[in-house]
Each structure stands twice: as structure tokens, then as C-alpha cells.
C-alpha positions as YAML, in Angstrom:
chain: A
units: angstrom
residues:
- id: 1
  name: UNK
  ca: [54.92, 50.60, -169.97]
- id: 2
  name: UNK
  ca: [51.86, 49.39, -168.08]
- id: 3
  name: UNK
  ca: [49.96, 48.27, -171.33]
- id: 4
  name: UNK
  ca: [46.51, 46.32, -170.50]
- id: 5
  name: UNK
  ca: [46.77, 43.08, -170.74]
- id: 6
  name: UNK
  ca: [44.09, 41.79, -173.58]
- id: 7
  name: UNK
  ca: [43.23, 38.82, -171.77]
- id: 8
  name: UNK
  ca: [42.70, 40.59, -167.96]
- id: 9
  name: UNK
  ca: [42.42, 38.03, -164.54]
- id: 10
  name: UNK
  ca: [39.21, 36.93, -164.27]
- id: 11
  name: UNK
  ca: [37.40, 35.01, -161.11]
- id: 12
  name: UNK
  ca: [40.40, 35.62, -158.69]
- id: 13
  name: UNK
  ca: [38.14, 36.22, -155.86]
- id: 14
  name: UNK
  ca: [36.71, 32.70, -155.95]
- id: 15
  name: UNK
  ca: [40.29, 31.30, -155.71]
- id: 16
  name: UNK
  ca: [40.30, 32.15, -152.26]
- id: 17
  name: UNK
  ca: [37.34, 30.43, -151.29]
- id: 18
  name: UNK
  ca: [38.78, 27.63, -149.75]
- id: 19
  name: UNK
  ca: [39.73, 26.87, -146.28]
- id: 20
  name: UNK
  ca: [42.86, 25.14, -147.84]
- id: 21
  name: UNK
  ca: [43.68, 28.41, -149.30]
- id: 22
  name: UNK
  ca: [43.15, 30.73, -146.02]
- id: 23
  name: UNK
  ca: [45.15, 27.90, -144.24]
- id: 24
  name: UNK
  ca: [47.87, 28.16, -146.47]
- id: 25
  name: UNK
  ca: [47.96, 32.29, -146.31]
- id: 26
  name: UNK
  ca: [47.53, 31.93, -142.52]
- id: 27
  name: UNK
  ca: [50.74, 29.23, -142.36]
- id: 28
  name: UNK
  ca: [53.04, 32.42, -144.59]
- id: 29
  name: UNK
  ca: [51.45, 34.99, -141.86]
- id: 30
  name: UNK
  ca: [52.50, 33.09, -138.92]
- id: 31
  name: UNK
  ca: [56.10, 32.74, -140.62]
- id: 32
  name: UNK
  ca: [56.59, 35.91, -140.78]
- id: 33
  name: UNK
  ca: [55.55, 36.43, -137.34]
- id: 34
  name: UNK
  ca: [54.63, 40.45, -136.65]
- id: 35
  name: UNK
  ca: [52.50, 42.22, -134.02]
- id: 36
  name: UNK
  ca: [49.11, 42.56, -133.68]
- id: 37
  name: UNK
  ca: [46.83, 45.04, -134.99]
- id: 38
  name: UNK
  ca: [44.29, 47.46, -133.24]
- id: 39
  name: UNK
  ca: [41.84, 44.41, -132.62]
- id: 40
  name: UNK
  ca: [44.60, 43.01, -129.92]
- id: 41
  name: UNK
  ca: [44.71, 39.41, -131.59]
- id: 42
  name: UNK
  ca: [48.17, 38.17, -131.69]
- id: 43
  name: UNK
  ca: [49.91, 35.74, -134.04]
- id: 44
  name: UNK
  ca: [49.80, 33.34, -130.79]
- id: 45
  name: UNK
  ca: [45.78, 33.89, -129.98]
- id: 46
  name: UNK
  ca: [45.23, 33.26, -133.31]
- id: 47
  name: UNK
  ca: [47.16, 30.26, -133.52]
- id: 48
  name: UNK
  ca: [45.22, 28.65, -130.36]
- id: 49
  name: UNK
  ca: [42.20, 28.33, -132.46]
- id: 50
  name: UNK
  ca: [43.28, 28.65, -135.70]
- id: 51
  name: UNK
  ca: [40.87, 26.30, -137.05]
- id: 52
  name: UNK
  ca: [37.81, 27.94, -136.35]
- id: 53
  name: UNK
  ca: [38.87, 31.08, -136.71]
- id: 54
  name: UNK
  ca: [39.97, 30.47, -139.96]
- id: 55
  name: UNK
  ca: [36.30, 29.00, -140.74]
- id: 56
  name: UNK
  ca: [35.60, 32.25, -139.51]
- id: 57
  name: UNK
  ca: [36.97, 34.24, -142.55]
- id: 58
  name: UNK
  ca: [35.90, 31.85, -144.81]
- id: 59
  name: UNK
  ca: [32.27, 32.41, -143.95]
- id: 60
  name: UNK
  ca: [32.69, 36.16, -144.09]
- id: 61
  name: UNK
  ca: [34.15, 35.64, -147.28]
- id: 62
  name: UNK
  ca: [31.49, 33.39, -148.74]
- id: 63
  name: UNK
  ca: [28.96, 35.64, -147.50]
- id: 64
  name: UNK
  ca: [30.31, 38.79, -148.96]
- id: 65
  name: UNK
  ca: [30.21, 40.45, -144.74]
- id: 66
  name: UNK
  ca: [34.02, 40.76, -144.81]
- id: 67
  name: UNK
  ca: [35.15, 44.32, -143.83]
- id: 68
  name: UNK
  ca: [39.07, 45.52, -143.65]
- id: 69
  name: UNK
  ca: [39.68, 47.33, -140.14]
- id: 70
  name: UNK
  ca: [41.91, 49.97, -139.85]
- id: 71
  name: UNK
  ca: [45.65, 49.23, -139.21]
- id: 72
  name: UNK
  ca: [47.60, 50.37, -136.36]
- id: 73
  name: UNK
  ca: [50.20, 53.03, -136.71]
- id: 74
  name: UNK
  ca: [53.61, 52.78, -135.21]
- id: 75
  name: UNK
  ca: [57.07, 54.27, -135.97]
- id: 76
  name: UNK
  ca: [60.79, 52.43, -136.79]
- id: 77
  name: UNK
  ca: [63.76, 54.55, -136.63]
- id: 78
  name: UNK
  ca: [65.33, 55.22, -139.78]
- id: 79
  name: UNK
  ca: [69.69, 55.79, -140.19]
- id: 80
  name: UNK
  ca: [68.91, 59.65, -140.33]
- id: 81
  name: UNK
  ca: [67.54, 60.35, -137.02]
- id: 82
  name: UNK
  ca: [64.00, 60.17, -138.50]
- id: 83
  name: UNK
  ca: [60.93, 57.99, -138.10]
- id: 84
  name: UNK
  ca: [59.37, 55.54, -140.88]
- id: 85
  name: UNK
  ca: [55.74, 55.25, -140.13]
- id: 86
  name: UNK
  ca: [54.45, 51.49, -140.61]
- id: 87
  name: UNK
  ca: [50.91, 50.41, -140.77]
- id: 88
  name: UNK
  ca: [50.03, 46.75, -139.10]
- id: 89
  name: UNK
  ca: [47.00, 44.98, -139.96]
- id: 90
  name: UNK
  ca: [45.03, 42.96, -137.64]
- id: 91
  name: UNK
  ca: [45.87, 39.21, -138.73]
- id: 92
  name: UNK
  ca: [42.43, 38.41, -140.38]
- id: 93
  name: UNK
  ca: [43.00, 41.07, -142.80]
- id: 94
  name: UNK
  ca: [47.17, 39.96, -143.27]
- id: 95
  name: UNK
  ca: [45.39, 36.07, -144.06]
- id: 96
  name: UNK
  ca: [42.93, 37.90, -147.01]
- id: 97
  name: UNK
  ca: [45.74, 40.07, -148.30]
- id: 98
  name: UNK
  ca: [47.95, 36.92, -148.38]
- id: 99
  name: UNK
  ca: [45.46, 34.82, -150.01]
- id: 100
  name: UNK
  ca: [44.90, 37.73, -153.17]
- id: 101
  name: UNK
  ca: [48.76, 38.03, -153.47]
- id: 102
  name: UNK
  ca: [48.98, 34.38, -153.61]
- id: 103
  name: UNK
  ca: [46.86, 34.26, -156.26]
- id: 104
  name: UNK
  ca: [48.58, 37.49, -158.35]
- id: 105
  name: UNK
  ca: [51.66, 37.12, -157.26]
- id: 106
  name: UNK
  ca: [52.48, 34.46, -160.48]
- id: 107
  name: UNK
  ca: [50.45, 36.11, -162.64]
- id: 108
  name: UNK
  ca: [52.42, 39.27, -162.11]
- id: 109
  name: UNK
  ca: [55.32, 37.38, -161.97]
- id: 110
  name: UNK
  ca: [54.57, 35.77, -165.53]
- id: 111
  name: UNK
  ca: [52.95, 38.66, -167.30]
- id: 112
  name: UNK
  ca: [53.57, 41.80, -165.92]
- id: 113
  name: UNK
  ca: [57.17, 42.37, -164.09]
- id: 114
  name: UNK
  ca: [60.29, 43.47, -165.68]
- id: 115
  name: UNK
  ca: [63.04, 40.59, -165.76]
- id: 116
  name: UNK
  ca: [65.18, 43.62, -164.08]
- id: 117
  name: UNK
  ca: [62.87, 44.28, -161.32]
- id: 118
  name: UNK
  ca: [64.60, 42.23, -157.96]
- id: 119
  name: UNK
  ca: [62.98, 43.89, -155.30]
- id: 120
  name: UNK
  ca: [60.65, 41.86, -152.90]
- id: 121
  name: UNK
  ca: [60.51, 38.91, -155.53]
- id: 122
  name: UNK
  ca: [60.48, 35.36, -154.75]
- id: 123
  name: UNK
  ca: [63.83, 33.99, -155.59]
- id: 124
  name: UNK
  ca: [65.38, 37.21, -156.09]
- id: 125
  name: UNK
  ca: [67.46, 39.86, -154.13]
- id: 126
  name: UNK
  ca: [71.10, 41.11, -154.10]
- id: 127
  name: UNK
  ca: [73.04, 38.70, -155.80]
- id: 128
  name: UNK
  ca: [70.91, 38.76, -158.97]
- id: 129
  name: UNK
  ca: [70.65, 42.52, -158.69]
- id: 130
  name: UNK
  ca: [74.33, 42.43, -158.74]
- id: 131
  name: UNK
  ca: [74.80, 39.94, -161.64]
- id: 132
  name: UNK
  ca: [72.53, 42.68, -163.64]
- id: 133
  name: UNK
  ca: [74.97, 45.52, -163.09]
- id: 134
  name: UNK
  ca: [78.04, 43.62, -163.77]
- id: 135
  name: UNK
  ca: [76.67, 42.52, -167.08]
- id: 136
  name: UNK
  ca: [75.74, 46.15, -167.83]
- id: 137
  name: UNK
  ca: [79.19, 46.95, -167.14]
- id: 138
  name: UNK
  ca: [80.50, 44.29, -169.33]
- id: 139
  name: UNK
  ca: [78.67, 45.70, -171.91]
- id: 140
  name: UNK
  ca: [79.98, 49.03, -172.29]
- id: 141
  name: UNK
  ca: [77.20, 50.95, -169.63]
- id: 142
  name: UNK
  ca: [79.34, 52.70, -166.95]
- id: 143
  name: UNK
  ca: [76.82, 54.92, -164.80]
- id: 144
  name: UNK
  ca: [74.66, 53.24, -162.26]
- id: 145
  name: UNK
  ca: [72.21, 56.11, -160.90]
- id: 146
  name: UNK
  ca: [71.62, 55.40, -156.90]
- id: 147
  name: UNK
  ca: [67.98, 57.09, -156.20]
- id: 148
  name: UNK
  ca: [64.79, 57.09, -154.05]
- id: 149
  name: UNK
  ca: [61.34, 58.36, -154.39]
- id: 150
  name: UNK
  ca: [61.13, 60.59, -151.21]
- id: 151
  name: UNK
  ca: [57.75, 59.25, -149.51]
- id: 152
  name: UNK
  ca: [56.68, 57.49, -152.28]
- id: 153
  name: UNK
  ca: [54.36, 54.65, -150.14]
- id: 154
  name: UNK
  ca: [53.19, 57.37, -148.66]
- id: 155
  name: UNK
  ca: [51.77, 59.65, -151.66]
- id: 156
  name: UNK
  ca: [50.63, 56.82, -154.36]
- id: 157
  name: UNK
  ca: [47.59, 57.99, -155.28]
- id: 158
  name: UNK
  ca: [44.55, 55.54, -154.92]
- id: 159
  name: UNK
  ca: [43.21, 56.36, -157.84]
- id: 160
  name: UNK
  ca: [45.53, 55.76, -160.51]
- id: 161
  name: UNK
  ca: [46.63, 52.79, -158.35]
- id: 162
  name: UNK
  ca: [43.71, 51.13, -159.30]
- id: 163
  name: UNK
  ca: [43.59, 52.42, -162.90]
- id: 164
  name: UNK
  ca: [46.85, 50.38, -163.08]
- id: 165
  name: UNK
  ca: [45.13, 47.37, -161.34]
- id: 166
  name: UNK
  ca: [41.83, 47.87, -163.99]
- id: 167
  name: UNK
  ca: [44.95, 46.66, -166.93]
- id: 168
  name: UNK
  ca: [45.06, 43.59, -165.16]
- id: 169
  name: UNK
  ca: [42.31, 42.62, -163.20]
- id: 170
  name: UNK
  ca: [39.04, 42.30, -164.22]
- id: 171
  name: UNK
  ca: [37.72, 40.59, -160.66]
- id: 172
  name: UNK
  ca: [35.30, 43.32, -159.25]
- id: 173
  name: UNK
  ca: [35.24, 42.28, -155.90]
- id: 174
  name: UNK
  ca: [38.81, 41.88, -155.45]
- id: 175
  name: UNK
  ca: [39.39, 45.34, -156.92]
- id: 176
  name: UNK
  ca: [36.84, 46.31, -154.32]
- id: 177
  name: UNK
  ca: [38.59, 44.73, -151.38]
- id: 178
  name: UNK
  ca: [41.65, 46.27, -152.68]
- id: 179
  name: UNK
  ca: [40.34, 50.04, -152.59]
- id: 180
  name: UNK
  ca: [38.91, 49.05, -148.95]
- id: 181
  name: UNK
  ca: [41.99, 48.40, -147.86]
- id: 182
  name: UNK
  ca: [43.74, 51.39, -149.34]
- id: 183
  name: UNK
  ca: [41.04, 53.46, -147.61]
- id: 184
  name: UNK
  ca: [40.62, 51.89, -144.17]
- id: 185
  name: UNK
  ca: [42.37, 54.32, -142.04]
- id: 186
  name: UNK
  ca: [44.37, 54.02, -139.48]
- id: 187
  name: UNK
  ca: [44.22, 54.33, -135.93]
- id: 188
  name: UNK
  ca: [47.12, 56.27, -133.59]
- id: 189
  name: UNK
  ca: [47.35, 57.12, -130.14]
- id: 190
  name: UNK
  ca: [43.10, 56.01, -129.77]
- id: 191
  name: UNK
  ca: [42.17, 58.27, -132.80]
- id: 192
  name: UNK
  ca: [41.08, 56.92, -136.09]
- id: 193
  name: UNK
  ca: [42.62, 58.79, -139.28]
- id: 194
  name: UNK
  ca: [41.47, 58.57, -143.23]
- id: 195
  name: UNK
  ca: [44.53, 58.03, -145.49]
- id: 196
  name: UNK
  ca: [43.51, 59.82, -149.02]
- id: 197
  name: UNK
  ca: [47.02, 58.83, -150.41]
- id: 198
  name: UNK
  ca: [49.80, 56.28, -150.23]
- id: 199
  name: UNK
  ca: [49.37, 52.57, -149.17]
- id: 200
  name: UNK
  ca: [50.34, 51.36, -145.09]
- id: 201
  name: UNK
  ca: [53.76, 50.19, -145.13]
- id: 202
  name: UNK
  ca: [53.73, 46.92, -142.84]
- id: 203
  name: UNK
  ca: [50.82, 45.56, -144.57]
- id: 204
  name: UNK
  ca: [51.12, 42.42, -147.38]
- id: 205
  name: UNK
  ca: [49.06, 44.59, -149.88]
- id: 206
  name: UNK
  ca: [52.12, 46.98, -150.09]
- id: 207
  name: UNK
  ca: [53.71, 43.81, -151.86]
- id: 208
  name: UNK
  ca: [51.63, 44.32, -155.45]
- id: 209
  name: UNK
  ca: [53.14, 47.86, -155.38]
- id: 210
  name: UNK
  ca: [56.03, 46.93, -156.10]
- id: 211
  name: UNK
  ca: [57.63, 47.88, -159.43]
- id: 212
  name: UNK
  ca: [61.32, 48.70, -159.19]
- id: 213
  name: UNK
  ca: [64.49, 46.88, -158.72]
- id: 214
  name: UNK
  ca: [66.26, 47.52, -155.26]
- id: 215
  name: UNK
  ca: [68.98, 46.27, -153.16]
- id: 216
  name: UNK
  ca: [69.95, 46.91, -149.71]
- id: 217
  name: UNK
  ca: [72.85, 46.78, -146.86]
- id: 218
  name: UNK
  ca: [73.20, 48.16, -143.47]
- id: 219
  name: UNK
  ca: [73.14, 51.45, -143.52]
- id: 220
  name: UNK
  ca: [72.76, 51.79, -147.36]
- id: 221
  name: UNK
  ca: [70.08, 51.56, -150.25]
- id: 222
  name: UNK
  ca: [70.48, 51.56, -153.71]
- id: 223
  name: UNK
  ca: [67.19, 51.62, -156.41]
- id: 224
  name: UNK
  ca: [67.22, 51.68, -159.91]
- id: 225
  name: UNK
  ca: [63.53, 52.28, -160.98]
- id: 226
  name: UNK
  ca: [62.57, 49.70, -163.76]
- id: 227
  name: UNK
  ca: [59.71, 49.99, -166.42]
- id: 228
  name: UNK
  ca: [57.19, 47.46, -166.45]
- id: 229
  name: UNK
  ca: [56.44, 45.79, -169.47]
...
């Protein structure tokens, strides 16, 4: 589980130097439409000068000035009565995130997941999740263990989050970016918080986290944690 790969991802971060790149990140953003973050830009305001502004990352990129800002915290109800506390990120820092996990996204997808792992994959979802446990069943298995990780995006620890990243990637900068992200705070109600643990639920970083096999329906969730190869 989790062995290093012997030939780790090298020169990611100059992948993403390319306005064709941010374009393309910015087009996924915008299709999955969202709030705004604590900087007040909106998927729309954006959009009315998305050219330059996108020039606008590009340079901060190219120039090594690019800085994460801290993501907004809000609360969803959850079926329980209780609140799920999501993180947004201002769109500049959605278009970055978008652009690394465009560019790790197939590598992962080639070298790293396990062929039983559904959740939050491209192409993938309930009715492959559901061909896995009928073939189980088929052949002779006949428990199927429903479980969660109480909090789990909420305690990862940074640390061995990027010791897992280290097996893989071998792109300072973009680990760099990566542990900026996981400690840029948050602000709620006008007041700026540190986050020593977990990663912001909301934001497209949360996507490389990602190891386990789940489906869901209204009102249910069932997770069958996975090893990785």
C-alpha cells in the first residue's frame, strides 16, 4: 500500500504554464459553478474579464508571486440535524488547484488508484460500484461492511499527507503550493483561523485525497475503504 513510485512526477509545475492550460481549468471551474470566496469575486465577475484576468494568474505563476488566500467557511446541513463545514476558495485559487489536478489526475489514475476505488473518479460512480459487489457476491463473498471515517477531511494530518505526496511527486514547487494551501486558513464570521489538520472540504484540492471507493443515495452512504496499490 502506498509504495513510492521509482520513477516519481517530475516538472508538473511547468505544465501549467500556459494560458491554454489556466483557460482550460477556468472553463471546468465555471462548470461547476459555486460561490465566491472571501475576496468577493464571483464566477460571473470573473467571467466579464476572463481574459485578462486569467493573464493575471499566469504572470503570478511565471513569476513565482502567487499566494493561496484563505477560503471562506460556511455550513450545509447534514440528514442528522448537524452541520458539515465546507471551505470555498476564491476562484483564482479553484483555476490553480484545477490546473495541478489536471495534470495528476491521469497519472494517479494510471499509476496509483485501486481499480476498486469509484469515488469522485472520472467515468465512475454507482453503477460500477455496484457491478463490483455483485461480482463479489458471485464469487462466494457475502458481507459488505457499510462504514465512515468520522471527520476524516477534517483530521488528515498535513504532514503525512505530504509524505504520501513525496512517493509520487518529485515537483518542489507544486508540493509547496500544495502545503500552502493546506495551511491557508480560513476566514469565518470576519476572523481569520489556522487549520493545523484536515483539508477544506469545497475546495478542488480535496479531490487528490481521495482514496476509497464510495457510493451514495438520498439519505444514505455506503464506503468501503480500498488500499492503494
Amino acid at each position: 500500500m502506498n509504495q513510492e513510485l521509482k520513477m516519481k512526477w517530475h516538472s508538473v509545475y511547468g505544465q501549467i504554464l500556459f494560458d491554454r492550460k489556466l483557460m482550460a481549468a477556468w472553463k471546468q471551474v465555471k462548470e461547476n459553478d459555486g460561490s465566491g470566496g472571501i475576496d468577493k469575486e464571483t464566477i460571473e465577475s470573473f467571467k466579464a474579464d476572463e481574459e485578462n484576468k486569467i493573464i493575471e494568474i499566469l504572470k503570478e505563476l511565471r513569476e513565482r508571486t502567487y499566494k493561496p488566500t484563505p477560503v471562506k467557511r460556511v455550513y450545509i446541513p447534514k440528514s442528522n440535524g448537524k452541520k458539515r463545514p465546507l471551505g470555498i476558495p476564491v476562484i483564482k485559487d479553484r483555476i490553480v488547484q484545477q490546473s495541478i489536478i489536471n495534470i495528476l489526475s491521469p497519472l494517479c489514475e494510471e499509476h496509483i488508484f485501486h481499480k476498486w476505488s469509484c469515488g469522485y473518479r472520472p467515468n465512475l460512480g454507482v453503477q460500477r460500484v455496484l457491478q463490483i459487489i455483485l461480482w463479489n457476491i458471485e464469487t462466494g463473498y457475502n458481507h459488505i461492511y457499510d462504514c465512515d471515517i468520522r471527520g476524516f477531511f477534517d483530521n488528515i494530518p498535513h504532514k503525512k499527507l505530504m509524505q504520501v505526496l513525496n512517493k509520487y511527486v518529485a515537483d518542489g514547487t507544486v508540493l509547496d503550493m500544495v502545503w500552502q494551501w493546506l495551511k491557508a486558513g480560513y476566514m469565518e464570521e470576519g476572523k481569520y483561523h489556522e487549520t493545523n489538520a484536515g483539508t477544506p472540504q469545497g475546495g478542488l484540492c480535496e479531490a487528490l485525497h481521495r482514496f476509497h471507493l464510495q457510493f451514495r443515495k438520498p439519505g444514505h452512504e455506503v464506503s468501503i475503504l480500498v488500499p492503494i496499490r
